[in-house]
NUTORFI-744968 format. One record per residue (C-alpha): x negated, y, z; residue in one letter. Coordinates in nm, 2 decimals, padded with zeros to 4 digits. Layout:
BEGIN
REC      u      v      w residuo
REC      X      Y      Z       A
...
This chain:
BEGIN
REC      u      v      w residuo
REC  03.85 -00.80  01.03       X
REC  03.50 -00.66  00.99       X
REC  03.25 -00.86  01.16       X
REC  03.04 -00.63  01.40       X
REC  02.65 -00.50  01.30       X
REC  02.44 -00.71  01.41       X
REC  02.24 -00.57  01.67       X
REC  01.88 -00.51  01.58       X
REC  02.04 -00.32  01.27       X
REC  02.25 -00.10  01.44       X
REC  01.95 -00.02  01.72       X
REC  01.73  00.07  01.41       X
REC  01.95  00.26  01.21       X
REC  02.01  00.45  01.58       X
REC  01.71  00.53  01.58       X
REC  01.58  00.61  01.25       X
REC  01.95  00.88  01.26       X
REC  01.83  01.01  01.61       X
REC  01.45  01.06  01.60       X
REC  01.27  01.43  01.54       X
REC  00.97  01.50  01.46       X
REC  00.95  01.60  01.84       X
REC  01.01  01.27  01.96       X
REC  00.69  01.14  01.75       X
REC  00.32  01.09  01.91       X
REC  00.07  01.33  01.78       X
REC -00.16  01.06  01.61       X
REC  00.16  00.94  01.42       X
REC  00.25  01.23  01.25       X
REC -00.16  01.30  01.20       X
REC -00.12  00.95  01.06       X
REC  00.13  01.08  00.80       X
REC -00.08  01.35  00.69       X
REC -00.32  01.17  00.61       X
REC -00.16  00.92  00.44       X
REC -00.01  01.19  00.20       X
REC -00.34  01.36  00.13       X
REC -00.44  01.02  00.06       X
REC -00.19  00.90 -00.20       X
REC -00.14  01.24 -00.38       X
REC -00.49  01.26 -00.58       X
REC -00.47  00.84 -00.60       X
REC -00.14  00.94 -00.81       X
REC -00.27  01.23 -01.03       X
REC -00.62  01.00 -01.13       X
REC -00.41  00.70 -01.21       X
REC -00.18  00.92 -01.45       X
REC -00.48  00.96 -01.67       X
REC -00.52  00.61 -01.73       X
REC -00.42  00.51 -02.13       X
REC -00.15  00.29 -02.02       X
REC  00.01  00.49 -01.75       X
REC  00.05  00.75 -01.97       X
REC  00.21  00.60 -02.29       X
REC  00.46  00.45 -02.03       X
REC  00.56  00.80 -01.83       X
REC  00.59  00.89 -02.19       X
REC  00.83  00.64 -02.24       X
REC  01.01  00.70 -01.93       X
REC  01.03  01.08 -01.95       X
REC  01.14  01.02 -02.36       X
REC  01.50  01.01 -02.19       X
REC  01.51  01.16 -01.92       X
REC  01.62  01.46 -01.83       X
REC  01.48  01.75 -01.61       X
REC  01.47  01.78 -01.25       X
REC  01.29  01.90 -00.93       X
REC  01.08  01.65 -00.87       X
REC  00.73  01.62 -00.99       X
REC  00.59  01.39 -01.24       X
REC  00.17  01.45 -01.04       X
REC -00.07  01.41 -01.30       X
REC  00.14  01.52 -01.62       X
REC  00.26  01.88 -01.52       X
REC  00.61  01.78 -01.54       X
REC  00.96  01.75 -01.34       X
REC  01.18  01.48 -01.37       X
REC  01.48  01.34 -01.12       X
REC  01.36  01.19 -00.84       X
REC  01.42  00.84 -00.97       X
REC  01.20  00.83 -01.24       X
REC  00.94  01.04 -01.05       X
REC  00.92  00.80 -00.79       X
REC  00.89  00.55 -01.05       X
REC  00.62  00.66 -01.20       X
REC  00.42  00.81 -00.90       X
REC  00.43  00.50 -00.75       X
REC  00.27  00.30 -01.02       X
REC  00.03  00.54 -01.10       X
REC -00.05  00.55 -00.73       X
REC -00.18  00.23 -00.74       X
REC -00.37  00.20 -01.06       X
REC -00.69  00.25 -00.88       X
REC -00.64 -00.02 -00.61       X
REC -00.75  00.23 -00.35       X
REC -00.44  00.28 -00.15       X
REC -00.34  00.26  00.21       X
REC -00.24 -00.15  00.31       X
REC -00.14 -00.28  00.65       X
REC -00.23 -00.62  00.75       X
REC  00.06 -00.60  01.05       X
REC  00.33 -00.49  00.77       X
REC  00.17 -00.73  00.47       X
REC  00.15 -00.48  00.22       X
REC  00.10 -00.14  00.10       X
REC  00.37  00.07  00.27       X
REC  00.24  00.43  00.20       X
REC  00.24  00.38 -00.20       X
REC  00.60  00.24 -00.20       X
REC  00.72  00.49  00.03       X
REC  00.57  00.84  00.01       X
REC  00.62  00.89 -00.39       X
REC  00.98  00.85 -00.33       X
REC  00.96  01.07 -00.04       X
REC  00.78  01.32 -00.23       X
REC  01.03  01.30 -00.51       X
REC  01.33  01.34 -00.27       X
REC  01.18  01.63 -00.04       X
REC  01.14  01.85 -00.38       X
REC  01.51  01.78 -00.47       X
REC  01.64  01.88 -00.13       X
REC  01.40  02.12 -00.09       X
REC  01.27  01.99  00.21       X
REC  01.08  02.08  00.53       X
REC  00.73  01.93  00.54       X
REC  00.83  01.87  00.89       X
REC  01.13  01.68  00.75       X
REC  00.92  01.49  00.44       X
REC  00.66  01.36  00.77       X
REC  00.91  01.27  00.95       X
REC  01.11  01.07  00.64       X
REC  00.79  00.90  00.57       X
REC  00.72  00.75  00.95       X
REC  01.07  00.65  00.97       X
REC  01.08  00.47  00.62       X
REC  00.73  00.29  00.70       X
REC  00.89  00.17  01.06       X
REC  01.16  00.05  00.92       X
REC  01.06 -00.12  00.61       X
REC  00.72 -00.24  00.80       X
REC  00.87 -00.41  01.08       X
REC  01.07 -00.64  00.90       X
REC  00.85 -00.75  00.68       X
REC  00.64 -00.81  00.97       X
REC  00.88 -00.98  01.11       X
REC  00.95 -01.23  00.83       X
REC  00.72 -01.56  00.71       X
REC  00.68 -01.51  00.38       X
REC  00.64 -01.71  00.05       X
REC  00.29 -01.69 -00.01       X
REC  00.34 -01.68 -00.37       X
REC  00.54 -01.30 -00.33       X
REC  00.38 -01.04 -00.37       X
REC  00.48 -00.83 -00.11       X
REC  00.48 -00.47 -00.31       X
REC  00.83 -00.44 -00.43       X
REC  01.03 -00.62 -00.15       X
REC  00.95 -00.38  00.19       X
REC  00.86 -00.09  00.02       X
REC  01.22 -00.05 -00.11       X
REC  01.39 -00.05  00.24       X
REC  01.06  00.19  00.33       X
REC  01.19  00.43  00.04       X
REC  01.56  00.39  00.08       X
REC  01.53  00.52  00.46       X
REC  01.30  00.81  00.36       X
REC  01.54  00.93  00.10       X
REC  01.83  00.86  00.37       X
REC  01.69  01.06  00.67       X
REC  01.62  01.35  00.40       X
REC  01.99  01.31  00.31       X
REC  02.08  01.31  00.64       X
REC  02.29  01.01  00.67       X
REC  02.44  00.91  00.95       X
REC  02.39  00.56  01.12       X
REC  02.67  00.35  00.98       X
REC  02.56  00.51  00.59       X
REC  02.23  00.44  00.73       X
REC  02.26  00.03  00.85       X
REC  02.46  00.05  00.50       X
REC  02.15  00.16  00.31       X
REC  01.87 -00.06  00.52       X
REC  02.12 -00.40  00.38       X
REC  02.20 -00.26  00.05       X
REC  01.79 -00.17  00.01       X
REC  01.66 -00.51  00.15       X
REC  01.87 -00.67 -00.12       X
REC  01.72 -00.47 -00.42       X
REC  01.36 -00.58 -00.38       X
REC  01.18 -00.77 -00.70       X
REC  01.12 -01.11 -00.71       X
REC  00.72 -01.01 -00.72       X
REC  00.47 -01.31 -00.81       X
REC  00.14 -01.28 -00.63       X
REC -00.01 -01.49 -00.93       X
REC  00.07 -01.19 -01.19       X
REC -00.18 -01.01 -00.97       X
REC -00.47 -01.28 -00.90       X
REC -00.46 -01.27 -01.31       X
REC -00.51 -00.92 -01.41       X
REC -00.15 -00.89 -01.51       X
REC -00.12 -00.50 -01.46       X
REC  00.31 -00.56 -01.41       X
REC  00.17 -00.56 -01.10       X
REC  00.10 -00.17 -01.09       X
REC  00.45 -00.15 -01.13       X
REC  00.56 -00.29 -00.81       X
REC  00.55 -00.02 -00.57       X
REC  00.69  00.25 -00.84       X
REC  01.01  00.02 -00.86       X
REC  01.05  00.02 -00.52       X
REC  01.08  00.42 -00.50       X
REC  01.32  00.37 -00.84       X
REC  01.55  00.13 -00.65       X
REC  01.51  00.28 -00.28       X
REC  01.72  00.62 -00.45       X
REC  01.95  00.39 -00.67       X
REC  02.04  00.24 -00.30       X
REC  02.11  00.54 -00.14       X
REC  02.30  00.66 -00.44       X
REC  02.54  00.32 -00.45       X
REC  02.55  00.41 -00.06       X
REC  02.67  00.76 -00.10       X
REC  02.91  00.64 -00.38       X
REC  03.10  00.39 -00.16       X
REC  02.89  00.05 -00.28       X
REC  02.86 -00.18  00.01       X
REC  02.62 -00.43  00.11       X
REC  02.58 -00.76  00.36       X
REC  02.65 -00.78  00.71       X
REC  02.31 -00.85  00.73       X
REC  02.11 -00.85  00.38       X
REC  01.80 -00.82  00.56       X
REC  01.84 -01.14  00.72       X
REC  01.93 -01.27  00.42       X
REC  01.66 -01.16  00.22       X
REC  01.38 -01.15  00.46       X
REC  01.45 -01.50  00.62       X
REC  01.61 -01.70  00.32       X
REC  01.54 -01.56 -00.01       X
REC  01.18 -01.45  00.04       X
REC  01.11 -01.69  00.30       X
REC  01.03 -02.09  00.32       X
REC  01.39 -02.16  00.47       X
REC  01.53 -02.52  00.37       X
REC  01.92 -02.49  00.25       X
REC  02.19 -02.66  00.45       X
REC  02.49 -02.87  00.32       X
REC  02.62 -02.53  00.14       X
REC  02.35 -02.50 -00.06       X
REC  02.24 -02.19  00.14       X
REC  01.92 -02.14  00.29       X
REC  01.90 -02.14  00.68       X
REC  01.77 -01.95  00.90       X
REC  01.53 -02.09  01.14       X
REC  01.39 -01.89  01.41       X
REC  01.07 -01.87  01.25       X
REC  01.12 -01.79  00.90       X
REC  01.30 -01.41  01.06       X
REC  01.28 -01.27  01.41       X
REC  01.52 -01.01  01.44       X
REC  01.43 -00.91  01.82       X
REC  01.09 -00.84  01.65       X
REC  01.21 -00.57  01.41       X
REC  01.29 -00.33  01.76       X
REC  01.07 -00.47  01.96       X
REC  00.85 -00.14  02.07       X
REC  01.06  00.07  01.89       X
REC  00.97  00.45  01.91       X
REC  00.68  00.33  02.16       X
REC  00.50  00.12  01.90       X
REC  00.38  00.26  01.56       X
REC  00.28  00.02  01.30       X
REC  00.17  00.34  01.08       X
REC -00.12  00.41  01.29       X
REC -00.24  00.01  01.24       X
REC -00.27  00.05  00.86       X
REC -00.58  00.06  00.64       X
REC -00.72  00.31  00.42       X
REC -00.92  00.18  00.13       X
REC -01.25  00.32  00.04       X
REC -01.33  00.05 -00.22       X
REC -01.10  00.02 -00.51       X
REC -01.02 -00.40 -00.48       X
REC -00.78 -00.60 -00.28       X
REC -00.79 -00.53  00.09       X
REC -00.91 -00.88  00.18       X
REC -01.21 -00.81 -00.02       X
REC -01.32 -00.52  00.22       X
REC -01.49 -00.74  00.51       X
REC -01.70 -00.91  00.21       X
REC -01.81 -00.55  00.07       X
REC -01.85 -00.39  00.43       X
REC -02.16 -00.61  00.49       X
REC -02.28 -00.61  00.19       X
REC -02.31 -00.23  00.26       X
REC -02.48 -00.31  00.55       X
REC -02.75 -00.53  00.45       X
REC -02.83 -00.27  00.13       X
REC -02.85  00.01  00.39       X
REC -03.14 -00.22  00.52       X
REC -03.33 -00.27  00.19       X
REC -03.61 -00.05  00.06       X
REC -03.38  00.24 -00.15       X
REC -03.05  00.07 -00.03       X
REC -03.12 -00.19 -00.35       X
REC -03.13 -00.55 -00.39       X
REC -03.27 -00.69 -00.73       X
REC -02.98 -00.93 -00.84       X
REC -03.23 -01.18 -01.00       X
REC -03.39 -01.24 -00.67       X
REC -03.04 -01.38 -00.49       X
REC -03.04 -01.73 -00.52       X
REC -02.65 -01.80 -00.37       X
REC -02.44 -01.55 -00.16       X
REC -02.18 -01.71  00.12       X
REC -01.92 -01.57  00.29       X
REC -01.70 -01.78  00.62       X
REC -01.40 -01.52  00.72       X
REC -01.04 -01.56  00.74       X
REC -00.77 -01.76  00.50       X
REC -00.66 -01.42  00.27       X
REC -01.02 -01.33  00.15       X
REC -01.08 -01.69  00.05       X
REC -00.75 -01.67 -00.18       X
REC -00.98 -01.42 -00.40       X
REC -01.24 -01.65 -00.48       X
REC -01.19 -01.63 -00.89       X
REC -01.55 -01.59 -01.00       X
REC -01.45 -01.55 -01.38       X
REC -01.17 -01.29 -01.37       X
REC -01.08 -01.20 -01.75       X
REC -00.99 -00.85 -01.71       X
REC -01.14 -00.54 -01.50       X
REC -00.82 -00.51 -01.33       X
REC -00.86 -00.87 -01.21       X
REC -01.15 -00.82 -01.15       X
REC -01.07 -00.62 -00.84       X
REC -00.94 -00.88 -00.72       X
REC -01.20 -01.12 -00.74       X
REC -01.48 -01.10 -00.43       X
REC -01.71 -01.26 -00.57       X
REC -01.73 -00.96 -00.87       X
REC -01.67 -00.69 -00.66       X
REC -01.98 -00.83 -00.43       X
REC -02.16 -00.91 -00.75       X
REC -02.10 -00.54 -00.89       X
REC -02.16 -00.35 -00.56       X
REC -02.50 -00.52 -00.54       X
REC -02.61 -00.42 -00.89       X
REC -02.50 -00.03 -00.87       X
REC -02.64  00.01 -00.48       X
REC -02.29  00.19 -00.40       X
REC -01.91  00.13 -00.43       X
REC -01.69  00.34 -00.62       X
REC -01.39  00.34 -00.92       X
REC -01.70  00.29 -01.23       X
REC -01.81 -00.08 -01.01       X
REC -01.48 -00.19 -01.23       X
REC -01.46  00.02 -01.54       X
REC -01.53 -00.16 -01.92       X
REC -01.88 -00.10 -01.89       X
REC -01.89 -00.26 -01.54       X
REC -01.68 -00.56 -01.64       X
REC -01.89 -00.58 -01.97       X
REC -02.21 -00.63 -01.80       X
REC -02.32 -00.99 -01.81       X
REC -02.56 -00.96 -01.57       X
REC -02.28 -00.90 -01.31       X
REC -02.07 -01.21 -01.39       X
REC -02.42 -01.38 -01.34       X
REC -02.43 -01.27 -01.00       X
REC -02.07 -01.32 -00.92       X
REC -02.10 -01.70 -00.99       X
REC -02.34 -01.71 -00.69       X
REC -02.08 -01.60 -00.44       X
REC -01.87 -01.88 -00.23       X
REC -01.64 -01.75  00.03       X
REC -01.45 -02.02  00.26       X
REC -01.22 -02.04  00.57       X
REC -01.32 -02.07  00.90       X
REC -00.97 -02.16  01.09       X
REC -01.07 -01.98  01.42       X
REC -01.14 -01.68  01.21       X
REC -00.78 -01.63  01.02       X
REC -00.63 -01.73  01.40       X
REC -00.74 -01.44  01.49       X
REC -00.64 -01.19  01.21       X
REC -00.48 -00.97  01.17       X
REC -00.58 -00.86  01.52       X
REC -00.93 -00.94  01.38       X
REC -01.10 -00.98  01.05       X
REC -01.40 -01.20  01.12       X
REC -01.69 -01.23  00.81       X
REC -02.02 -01.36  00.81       X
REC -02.24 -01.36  00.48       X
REC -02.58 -01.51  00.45       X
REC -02.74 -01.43  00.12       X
REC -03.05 -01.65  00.07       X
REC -03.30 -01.50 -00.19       X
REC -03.51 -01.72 -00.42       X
REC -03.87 -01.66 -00.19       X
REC -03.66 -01.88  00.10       X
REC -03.55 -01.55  00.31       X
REC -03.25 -01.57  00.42       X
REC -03.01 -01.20  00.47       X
REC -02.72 -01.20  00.73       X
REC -02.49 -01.01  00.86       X
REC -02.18 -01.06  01.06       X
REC -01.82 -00.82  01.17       X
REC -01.50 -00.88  01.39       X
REC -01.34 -00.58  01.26       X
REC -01.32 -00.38  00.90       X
REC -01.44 -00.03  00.87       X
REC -01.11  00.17  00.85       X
REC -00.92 -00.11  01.10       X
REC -00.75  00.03  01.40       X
REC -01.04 -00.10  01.55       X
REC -01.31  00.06  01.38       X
REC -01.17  00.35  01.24       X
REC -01.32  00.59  00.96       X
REC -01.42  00.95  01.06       X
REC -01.18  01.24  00.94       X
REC -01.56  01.34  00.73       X
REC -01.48  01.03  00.54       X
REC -01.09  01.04  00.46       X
REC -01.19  01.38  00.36       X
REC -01.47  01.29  00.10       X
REC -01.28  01.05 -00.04       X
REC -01.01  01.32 -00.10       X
REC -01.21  01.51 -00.34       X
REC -01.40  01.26 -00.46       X
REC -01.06  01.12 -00.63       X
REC -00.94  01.49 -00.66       X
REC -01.23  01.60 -00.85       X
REC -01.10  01.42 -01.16       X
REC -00.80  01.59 -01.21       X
REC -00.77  01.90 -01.04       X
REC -00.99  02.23 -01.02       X
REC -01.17  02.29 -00.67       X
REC -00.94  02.58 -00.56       X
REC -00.56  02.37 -00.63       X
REC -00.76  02.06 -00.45       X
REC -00.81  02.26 -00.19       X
REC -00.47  02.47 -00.19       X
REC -00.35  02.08 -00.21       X
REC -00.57  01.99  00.14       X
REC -00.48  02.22  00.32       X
REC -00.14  02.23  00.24       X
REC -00.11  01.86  00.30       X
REC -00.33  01.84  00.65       X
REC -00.09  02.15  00.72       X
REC  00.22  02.01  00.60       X
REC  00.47  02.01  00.90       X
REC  00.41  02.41  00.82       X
REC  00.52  02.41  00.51       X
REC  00.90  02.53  00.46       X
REC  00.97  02.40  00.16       X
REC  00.83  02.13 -00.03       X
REC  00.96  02.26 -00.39       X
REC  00.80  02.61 -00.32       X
REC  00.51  02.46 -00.21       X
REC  00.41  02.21 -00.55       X
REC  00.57  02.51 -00.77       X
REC  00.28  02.71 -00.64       X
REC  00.04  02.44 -00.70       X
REC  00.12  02.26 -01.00       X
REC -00.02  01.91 -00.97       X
């Protein structure tokens, strides 16, 4: 006999099956929107990038046409290999959408195989916005409600549950397909290593485009009769992918604290985790942002918002544990270097602004940066990473070689919850990105489309209109 769902798995597969886009608050599905104008022109600039293209060159070598679109490279392909690629070019300039309560980047695991699914079923954009907030609820609240490794990195776990349940709800499964999918999903994540990131290893671009890649492959095994754990979640999220110790079996257990399944519906329909995330306006590792924000500020205070690098004589940062883990102050590579703070404060000072050249070859090249960087300390404060992710304390005191001394302090990151950006700014950033790719009038058509996109009938129509 089959043993019974357990029940915070058959609660959210209920709901995810049952919700409209009716039953959704208007800031979640503005949420949405945003999120999609953010990650469509993040996709199209990373496709230009040398290495993204040889390997969608690679990937298309063999595969054959379809209806969903390859952004960047004015090509179709099935919805797999679409969401593949998408999703790793999405991420090539580390400026994507992250959420501290979900531990990751849900919107670039989840909306490239959303995308690629709402083409090949000819969607709604009604139906794409609502696929996306159910896939980032689902897939977001269990991660949140798992401890995990710290050595994972979480891109390629979640994200494939995320993907899985946007490409259900467009297929319009029903809850026990659904609870099917959500186990089958949560057992197809990578074994991701935060360390291939911290070094520059660019596998790590890959991450969220597997997760679109395998989110389809589970809804396809679903829809072909494959079947999964009572509870793979569980399994996953509180076992494999968690500190658990093993019992006499040999199998991990589950303590209480390594999973919380009352946590994963907890608030559900009530509580939004999609309107907690974080949009990136600097292109490094979202832990770096509290470091870079007050270095903004402090600039905005000098004479021409500059400060002459050879007058710094040590830069120090106290915040929370997660910024701390990116104190490398030699990375080896411009991609790890956005992930080091102490470059990306060292290279924000010497251009006066942030933006996508601070960590191009000529950036990293510049010796004169890496000079700077090696006068940058960040360290913990305990109070202050007791408090996140609620908070994100950081305090920097830069003293300069006359004796002066600069601070500035923040409880909360621009673009938190807490301290959100303006619609002014979201936008900018838009066509900043957009600018390198597309022409003004398809960025535009692309805009408005996208800020409009619950209006939109059908998602195909809509891209075979404007190519991107």
């Amino acid at each position: 006999m089959d043993a019974a769902p357990p029940h915070y798995l058959k609660v959210l597969s209920e709901y995810v099956c049952a919700t409209t886009l009716e039953d959704l608050p208007p800031d979640v599905i503005e949420r949405a929107r945003w999120l999609i104008a953010d990650t469509l022109p993040l996709i199209a600039a990373g496709a230009q990038i040398a290495t993204m293209r040889e390997f969608a060159v690679r990937q298309l070598a063999s595969n054959p046409q379809g209806e969903a679109s390859v952004i960047g490279f004015g090509r179709k392909t099935s919805p797999n290999v679409a969401a593949l690629l998408n999703g790793t070019a999405g991420t090539w300039l580390e400026m994507v959408e992250q959420n501290s309560y979900a531990k990751g980047l849900p919107a670039s695991q989840i909306i490239p195989a959303a995308l690629a699914m709402a083409e090949h079923h000819r969607a709604s954009g009604a139906n794409l916005l609502l696929a996306i907030v159910m896939g980032y609820e689902t897939s977001s609240r269990i991660n949140r409600a798992a401890k995990l490794k710290l050595a994972l990195h979480s891109s390629g776990t979640f994200g494939t549950i995320g993907a899985a349940v946007a490409a259900g709800k467009l297929a319009n499964l029903d809850a026990g397909a659904m609870r099917e999918l959500i186990n089958i999903s949560a057992t197809l994540g990578l074994a991701t290593s935060r360390k291939a990131v911290l070094e520059g290893a660019t596998v790590g671009r890959v991450y969220s485009g597997a997760t679109g890649y395998l989110g389809i492959l589970a809804l396809d095994m679903v829809q072909s009769g494959i079947t999964g754990e009572n509870d793979g979640v569980q399994s996953v999220y509180g076992q494999v992918y968690a500190d658990a110790p093993e019992g006499k079996s040999g199998i991990a257990q589950t303590p209480a604290k390594s999973f919380d399944p009352d946590s994963v519906i907890a608030g559900l329909g009530s509580e939004f985790l999609i309107t907690k995330g974080f949009i990136k306006m600097h292109p490094v590792g979202r832990s770096i942002h509290p470091a870079l924000d007050l270095i903004e500020e402090i600039l905005a205070q000098c004479p021409d918002r500059r400060l002459d690098p050879r007058d710094i004589e040590h830069i120090g940062f106290l915040t929370y544990l997660q910024p701390t883990l990116l104190h490398n102050k030699t990375p080896t590579t411009p991609f790890g270097a956005q992930f080091s703070l102490p470059f990306a404060v060292a290279s924000l000072i010497y251009h006066g602004r942030g933006y996508v050249t601070n960590f191009d070859d000529k950036a990293f090249a510049n010796p004169a940066i890496h000079a700077l960087a090696l006068k940058v300390d960040v360290s913990e404060n305990p109070k202050y990473t007791a408090s996140f992710p609620h908070q994100q304390p950081c305090d920097v005191k830069i003293r300069l070689k006359n004796g002066s001394v600069l601070e500035a302090s923040a409880q909360y990151t621009k673009g938190d919850p807490m301290n959100p950006r303006k619609p002014q700014e979201l936008r900018n950033k838009f066509f900043d990105i957009a600018q390198w790719v597309w022409d003004k009038r398809l960025a535009q058509n692309i805009f408005d489309g996208v800020r409009a996109c619950d209006k939109i009938d059908d998602m195909h129509a809509f891209f075979l209109r404007n190519p991107i």
